[in-house]
N, C-alpha and C positions, 0 to 999 in steps of 0.2 A: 293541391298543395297550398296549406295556407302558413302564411308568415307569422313570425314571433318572435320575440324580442328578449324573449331569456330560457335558456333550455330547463326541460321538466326534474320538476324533486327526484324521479326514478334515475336519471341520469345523471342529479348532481350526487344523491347518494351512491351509487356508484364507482361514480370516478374518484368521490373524495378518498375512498379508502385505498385506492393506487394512486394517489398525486405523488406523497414522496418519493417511493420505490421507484414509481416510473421516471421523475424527473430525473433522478440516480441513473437512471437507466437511460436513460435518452441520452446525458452527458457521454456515459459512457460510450455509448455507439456512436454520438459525434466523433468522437475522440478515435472512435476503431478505423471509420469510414474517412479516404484518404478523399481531399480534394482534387476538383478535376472534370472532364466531360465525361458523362453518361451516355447509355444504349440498356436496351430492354428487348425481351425476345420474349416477353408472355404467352406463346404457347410452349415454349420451356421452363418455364417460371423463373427464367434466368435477367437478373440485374448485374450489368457492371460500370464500374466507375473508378478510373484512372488503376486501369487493370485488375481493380479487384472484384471476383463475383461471386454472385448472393445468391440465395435461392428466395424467392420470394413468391408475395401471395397478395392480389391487389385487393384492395379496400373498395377505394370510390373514386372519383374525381368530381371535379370543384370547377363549376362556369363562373370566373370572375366576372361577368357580363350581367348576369341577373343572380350573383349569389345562390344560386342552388346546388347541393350538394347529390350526386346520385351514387347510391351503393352498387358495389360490383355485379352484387346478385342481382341488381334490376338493369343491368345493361344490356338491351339486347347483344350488345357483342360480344358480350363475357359468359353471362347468365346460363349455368349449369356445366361450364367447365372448371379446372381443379384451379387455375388459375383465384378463383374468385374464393378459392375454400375458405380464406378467415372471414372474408364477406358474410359467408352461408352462416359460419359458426357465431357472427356478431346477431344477424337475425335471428338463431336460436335461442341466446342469450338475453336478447331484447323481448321476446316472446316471451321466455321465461320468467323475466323478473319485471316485465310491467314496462318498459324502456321504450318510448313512442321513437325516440329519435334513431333505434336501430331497426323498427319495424318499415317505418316508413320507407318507400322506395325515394323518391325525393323529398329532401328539406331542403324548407327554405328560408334560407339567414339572412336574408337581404334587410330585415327589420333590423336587425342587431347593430349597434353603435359602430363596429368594425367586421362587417362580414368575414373577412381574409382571418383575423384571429378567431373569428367564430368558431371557423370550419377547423384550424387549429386544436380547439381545444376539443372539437368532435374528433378528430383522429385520434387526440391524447387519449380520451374515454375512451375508445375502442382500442389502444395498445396495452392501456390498464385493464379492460376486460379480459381479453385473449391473454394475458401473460405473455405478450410479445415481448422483443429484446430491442425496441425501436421504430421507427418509423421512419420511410422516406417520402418525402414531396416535391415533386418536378417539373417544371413548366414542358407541358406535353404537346402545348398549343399555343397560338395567341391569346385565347383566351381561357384554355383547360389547364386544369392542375389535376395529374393521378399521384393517387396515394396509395404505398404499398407499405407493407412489414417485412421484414427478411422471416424467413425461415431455415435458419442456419445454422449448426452449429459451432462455427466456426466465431459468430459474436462473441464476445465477453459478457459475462454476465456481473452484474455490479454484488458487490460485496456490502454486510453491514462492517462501517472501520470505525472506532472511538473518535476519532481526531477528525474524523470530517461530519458524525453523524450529527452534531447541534447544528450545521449550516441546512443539511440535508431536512431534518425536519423543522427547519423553520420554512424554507423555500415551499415545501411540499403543502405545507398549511396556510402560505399565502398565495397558492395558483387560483384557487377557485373562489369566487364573492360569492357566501351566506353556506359553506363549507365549514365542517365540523371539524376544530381542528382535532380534537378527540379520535375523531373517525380516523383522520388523517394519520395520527400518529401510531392506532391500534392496528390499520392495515397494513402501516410498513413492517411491526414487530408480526401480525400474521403470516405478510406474505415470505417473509425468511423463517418462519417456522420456529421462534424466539417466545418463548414462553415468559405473558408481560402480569405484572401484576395490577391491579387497577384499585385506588381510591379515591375518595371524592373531589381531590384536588392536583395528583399525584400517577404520573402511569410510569413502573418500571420495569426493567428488562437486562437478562445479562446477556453479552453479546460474545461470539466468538471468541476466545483467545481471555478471556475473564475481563473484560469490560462490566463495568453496568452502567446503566443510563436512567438516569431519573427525571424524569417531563414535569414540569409542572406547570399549572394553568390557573390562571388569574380569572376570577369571580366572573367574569365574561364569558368565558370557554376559550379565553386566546393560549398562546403557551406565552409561558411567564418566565422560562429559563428553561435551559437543558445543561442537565450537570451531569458530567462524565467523572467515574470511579474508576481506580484501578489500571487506567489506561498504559498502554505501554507503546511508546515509539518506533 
């Protein structure tokens, strides 16, 4: 396990192109999931919290003690039951597209400015890989943090809306330092299936219900404005 101090180009391209949609999404699931005390029964896959239950799938957990982060697939207590499945499927993904930080069985973030946000924004990229509907993180120890995904269909799923989507992608393009906000912006019209138009300064897109959204980005690659057409209250 060796330590590092900024996650790899594979994993920032990656996640930049699920920063918005996820953040959207993540709100969203805060907002679903009531507060309250927790209980977990992982060899049913079952989560609940202030009566309500999830079907979920663990990721990893996180030793606030020396910042290493271990995937479910490499736990010996987990490691090849259903429980770990998005585990399995983040290492196939990580395989696939070159991603050190999903192959690896343990990472180590203890170099990083803020390990605790590190590990953070590791879970983020893997809820943006998966097309998950969220993420939970819970102190399971004194010193452990497990982190799982619901698998439910009973979440909400976030919506592209006019009226909220210039917040959504600005947010989404300042989660990640040296992130394409470009990237950022084309993933969120991909991942809703929004057919965008692309020029040299210019990304747009008509949205549900006859919106359109026109992105536009200043000589930098920042975004420069987001101008909503058509919008209806």
């Amino acid at each position: 396990m060796t330590a590092t101090t900024t996650f790899s180009d594979a994993f920032l391209r990656m996640t930049e192109r699920h920063a918005a949609w996820g953040a959207q999404q993540l709100e969203a699931f805060n907002e679903f999931m009531p507060t309250g005390p927790w209980t977990a029964d992982l060899d049913q896959r079952l989560y609940r919290q202030a009566e309500r239950d999830l079907r979920i799938s663990v990721l990893g957990s996180f030793d606030t003690s020396d910042g290493s982060w271990l995937w479910g697939w490499a736990n010996p207590g987990f490691g090849g039951t259903p429980v770990v499945g998005a585990a399995d499927e983040i290492r196939r993904l990580g395989e696939a597209h070159g991603i050190p930080e999903f192959t690896t069985d343990l990472v180590d973030l203890s170099a990083f400015d803020d390990p605790r946000f590190a590990v953070e924004t590791l879970v983020f990229g893997a809820m943006g890989a998966l097309g998950a509907c969220g993420y939970i993180g819970v102190q399971a120890s004194a010193e452990g943090r497990l982190y799982m995904v619901p698998d439910d269909p009973q979440v909400p799923r976030a919506v592209p809306d006019g009226i909220t989507l210039p917040r959504v992608l600005l947010t989404g393009a300042g989660l990640l330092p040296g992130s394409s906000a470009r990237a950022v912006v084309a993933g969120y019209f991909d991942h809703h299936g929004l057919t965008s138009r692309q020029e040299a300064e210019l990304i747009s897109a008509d949205l549900p219900g006859g919106a359109t959204a026109d992105v536009l980005f200043d000589g930098a690659g920042r975004v420069a404005s987001v101008r909503m057409r058509n919008v209806t209250r």
